[in-house]
C-alpha positions in Angstrom: 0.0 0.0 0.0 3.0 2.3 0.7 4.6 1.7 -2.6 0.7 2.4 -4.0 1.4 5.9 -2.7 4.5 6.4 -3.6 4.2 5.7 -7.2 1.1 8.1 -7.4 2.7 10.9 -5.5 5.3 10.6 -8.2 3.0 10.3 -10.9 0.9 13.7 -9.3 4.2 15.7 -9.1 5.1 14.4 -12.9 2.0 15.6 -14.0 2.1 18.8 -12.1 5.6 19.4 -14.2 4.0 18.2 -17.9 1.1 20.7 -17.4 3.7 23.5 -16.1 5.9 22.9 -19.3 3.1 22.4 -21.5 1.3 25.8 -20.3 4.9 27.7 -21.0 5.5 26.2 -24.4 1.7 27.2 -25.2 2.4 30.4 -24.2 4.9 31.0 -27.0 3.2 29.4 -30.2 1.9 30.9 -32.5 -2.2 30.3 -33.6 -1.9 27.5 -35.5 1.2 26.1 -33.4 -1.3 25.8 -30.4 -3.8 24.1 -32.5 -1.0 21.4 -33.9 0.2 21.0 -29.9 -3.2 20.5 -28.6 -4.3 17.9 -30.9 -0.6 16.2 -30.5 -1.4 16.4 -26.6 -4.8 15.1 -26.6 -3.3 11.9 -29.0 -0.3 11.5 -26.8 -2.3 11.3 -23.4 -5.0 8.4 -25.1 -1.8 6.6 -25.9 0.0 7.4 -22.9 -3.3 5.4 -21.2 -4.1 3.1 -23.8 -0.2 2.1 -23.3 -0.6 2.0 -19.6 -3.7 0.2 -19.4 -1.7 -2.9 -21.6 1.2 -2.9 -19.8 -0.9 -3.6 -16.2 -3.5 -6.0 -17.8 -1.2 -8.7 -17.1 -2.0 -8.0 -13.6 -5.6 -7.7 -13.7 -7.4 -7.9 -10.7 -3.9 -8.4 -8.8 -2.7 -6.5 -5.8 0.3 -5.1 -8.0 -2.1 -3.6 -10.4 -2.3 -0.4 -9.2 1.4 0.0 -8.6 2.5 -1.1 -12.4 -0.1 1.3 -13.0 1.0 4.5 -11.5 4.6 4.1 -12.6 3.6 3.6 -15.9 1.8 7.2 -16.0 4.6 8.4 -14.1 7.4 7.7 -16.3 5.4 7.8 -19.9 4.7 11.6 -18.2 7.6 12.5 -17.2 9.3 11.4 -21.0 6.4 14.1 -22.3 7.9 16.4 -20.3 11.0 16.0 -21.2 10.0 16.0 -25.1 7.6 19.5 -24.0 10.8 20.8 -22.3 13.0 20.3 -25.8 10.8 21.5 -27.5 10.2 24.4 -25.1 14.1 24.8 -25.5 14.7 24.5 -28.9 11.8 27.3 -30.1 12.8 29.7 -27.0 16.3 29.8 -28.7 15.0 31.2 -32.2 
């Protein structure tokens, strides 16, 4: 139950961080560049479930479930942010 918490604290605070980075790179587009990112976001986070949702069905029903769970939305997450934050980087430079 402990690690249960864990793994969704750290899926909270990578979430906190993807919708901090993602609200600063928003803030910077252009129009139609918002339009392309919101779309790519709202594709990115059905995968990011879709994805999470096969990798625990192995577990169905198991007490481990919800732990292969979190840590999957954690670290798909916290790879978003890291692709958000390049991209943040690589536009702020032009």
């Amino acid at each position: 139950m402990e690690m249960n918490a864990k793994a969704q604290k750290e899926y909270q605070k990578a979430d906190a961080e993807l919708n901090k980075v993602y609200q600063k790179l928003m803030k910077i587009l252009s129009k139609e560049d918002k339009k392309l990112l919101i779309t790519a976001q709202k594709d990115w986070l059905k995968f990011r479930d879709s994805h999470c949702k096969f990798e625990s069905q192995q577990y169905d029903g198991g007490s481990i479930q919800p732990l292969i769970i979190a840590t999957c939305l954690s670290q798909q997450t916290t790879k978003r942010v890291n692709d958000l934050k390049a991209s943040l980087k690589e536009r702020s430079s032009r």
